[in-house]
C-alpha positions in Angstrom: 6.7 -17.7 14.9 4.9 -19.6 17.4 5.4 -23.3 16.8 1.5 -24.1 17.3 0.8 -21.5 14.3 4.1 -22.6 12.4 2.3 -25.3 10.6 -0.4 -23.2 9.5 1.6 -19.8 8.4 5.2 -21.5 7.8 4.7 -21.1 3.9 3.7 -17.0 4.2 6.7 -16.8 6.9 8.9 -18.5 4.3 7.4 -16.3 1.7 8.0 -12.9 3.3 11.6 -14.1 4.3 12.0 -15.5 0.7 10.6 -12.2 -0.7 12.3 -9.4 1.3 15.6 -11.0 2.0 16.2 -10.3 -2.1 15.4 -6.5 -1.7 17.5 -3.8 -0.5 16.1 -0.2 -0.8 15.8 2.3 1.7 12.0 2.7 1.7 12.0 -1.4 2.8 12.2 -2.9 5.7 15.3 -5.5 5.6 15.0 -8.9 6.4 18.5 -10.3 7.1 18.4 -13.5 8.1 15.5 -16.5 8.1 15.8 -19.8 10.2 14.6 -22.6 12.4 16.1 -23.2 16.2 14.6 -25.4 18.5 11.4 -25.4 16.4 10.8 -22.1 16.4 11.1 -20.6 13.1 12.8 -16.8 13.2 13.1 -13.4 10.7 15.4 -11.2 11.7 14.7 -7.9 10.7 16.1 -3.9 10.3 14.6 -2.4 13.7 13.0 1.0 12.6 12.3 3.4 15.4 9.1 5.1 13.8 5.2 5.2 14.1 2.9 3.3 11.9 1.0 5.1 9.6 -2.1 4.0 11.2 -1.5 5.3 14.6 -1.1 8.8 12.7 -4.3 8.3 11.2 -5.4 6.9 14.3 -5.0 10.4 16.0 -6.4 12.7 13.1 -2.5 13.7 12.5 -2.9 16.7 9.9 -0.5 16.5 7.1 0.1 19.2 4.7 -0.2 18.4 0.9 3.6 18.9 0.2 3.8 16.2 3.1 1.6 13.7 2.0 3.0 13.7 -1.9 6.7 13.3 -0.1 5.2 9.9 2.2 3.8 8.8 -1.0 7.0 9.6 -3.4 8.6 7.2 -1.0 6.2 4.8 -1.0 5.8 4.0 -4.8 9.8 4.3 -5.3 9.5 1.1 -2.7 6.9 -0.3 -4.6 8.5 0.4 -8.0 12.0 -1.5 -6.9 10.0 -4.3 -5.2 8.1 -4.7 -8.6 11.2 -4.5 -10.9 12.4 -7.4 -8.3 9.4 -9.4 -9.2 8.1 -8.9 -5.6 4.1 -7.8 -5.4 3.3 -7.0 -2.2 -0.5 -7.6 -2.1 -1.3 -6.1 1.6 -0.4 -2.2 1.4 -2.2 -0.5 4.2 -1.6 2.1 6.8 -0.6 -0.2 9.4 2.9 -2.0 6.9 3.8 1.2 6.7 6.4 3.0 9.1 7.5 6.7 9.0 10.8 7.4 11.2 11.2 10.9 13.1 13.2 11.9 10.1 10.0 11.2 8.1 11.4 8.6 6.3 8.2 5.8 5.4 9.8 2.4 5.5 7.0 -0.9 4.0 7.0 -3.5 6.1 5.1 -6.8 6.1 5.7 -8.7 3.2 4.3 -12.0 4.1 1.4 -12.3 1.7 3.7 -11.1 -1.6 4.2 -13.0 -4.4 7.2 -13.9 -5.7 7.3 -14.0 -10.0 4.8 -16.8 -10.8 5.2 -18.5 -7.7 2.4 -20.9 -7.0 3.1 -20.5 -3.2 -0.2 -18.3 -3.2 -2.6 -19.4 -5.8 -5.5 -17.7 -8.2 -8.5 -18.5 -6.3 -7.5 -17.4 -3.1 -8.2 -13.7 -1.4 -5.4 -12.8 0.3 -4.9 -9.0 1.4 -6.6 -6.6 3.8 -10.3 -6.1 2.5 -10.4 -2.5 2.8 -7.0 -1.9 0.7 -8.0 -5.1 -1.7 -7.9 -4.2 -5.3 -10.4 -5.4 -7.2 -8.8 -8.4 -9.0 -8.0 -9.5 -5.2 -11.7 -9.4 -4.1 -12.4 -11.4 -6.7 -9.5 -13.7 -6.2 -8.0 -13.1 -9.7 -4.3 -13.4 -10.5 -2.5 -10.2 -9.6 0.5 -8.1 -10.5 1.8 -4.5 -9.6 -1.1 -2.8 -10.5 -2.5 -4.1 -7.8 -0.4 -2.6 -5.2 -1.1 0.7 -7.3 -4.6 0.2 -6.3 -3.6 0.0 -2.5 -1.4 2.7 -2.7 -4.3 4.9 -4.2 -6.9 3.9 -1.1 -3.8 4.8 1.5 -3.7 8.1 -0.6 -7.6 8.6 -0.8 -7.1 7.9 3.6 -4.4 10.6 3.7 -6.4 13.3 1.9 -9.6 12.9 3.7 -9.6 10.9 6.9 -11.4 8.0 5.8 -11.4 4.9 3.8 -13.2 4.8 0.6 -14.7 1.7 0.9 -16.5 0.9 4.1 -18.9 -1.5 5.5 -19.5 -4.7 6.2 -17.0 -7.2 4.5 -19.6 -8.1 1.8 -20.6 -4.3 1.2 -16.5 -3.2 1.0 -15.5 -5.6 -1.4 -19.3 -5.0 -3.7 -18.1 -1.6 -3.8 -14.3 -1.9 -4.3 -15.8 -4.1 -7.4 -18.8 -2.2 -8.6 -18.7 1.7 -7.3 -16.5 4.9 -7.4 -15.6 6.7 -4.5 -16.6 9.8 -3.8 -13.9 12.1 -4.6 -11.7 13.3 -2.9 -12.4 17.0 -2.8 -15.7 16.6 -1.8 -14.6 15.4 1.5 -10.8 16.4 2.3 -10.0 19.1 4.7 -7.1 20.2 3.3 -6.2 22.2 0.4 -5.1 20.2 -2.9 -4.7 20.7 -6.7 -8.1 20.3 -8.2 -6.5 17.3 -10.7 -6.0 15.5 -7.2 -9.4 13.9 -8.6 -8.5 12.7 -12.3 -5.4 11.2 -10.3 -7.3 9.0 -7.6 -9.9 8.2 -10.3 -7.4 6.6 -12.4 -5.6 5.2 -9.8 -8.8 3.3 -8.6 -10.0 2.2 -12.1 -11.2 -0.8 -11.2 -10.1 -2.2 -14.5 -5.9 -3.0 -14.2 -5.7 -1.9 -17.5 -7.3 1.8 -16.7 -4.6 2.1 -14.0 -1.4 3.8 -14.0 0.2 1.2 -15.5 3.4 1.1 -12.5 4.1 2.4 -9.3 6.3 5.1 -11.4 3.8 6.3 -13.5 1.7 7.0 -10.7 4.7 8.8 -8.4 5.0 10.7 -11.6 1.6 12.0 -12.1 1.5 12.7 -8.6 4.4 15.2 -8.6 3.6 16.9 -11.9 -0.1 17.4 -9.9 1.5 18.8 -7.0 3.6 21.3 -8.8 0.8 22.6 -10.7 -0.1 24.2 -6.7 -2.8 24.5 -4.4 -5.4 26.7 -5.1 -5.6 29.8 -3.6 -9.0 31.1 -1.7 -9.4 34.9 -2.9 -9.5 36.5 0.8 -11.7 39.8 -0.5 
């Protein structure tokens, strides 16, 4: 961390070391040591030889449906252990998240999570990446894992169609993360999906917590039973 921007980010540095050096899961990135030499203050993390997420989305990368329920299986297992650690990530996006050759998605980036009821981060504050922001985060409302179901759902909604569901200017993205529904998903996507893929991202973007799946589980599991129910298929004739 650079020393002129220690003073500044030293508590979020502290944070993310603070947060991932208690989890161990294969979907996380691991943080194995935190320090200070010399006045530079030091993570060291798992290298991961991967791309982010965002570069594939970056280059129109087609996934197949199968493909995109298998990086998302992975990523709310992550979540769910993080969660059952206490951890809330608060900033899933494309761009914390890593898939290896192998195709294994790793999250990385913890460095705005909070940690139980730590008052290292406090209600009043926006803290996230606006266009992945829950709702309760725009408004700078106290937050817990339903939050990062929320941001899981948008990274979804990205996957499926090739754009954000929420876009604009920084005023108009969080009005509308607040106030509107996305269109869904099937109007837009190129791909084939199951035509419950809708009910699925409308619940998963309630914008009330409460009308949410209520963990990172329950959403990985409504996601698999939707994609063994199948694709449609087109009748050829």
């Amino acid at each position: 961390l650079d020393p002129e921007l220690a003073a500044q980010f030293m508590t979020r540095f502290k944070n993310e070391a603070r947060a991932v050096g208690r989890i161990t899961h294969a979907n996380i990135v691991g943080v194995y040591d935190y320090g200070e030499e010399g006045g530079v203050a030091y993570i060291v993390m798992e290298y991961v030889e991967g791309t982010g997420l965002r570069e594939y989305l970056t280059r129109r990368t087609s996934f197949d449906f199968a493909q995109l329920v298998a990086l998302m299986t992975q990523l709310l297992d992550a979540l769910e252990f993080a969660h059952r650690c206490g951890v809330v990530h608060r900033d899933i996006k494309p761009s914390n998240l890593i898939v290896t050759p192998a195709g294994l998605l790793k999250v990385a980036d913890f460095g705005v999570a909070r940690i139980d009821m730590s008052n290292l981060t406090l209600t009043g504050m926006v803290i996230g990446t606006p266009s992945y922001m829950s709702p309760e985060q725009c408004m700078g409302n106290a937050v817990d894992p339903r939050s990062d179901v929320f941001s899981a759902a948008i990274v979804l909604y990205e996957l499926l169609t090739g754009q954000r569901p929420f876009v604009g200017t920084l005023e108009a993205i969080t009005y509308k993360i607040c106030h509107e529904d996305p269109v869904p998903p099937s109007q837009i996507a190129g791909l084939s999906m199951p035509n419950e893929v809708d009910r699925l991202m409308a619940r998963a973007l309630a914008k009330r917590p409460v009308d949410r799946f209520p963990s990172a589980r329950a959403f990985r599991d409504a996601l698999n039973e939707v994609a063994q129910i199948g694709v449609p298929v087109a009748d050829g004739s």
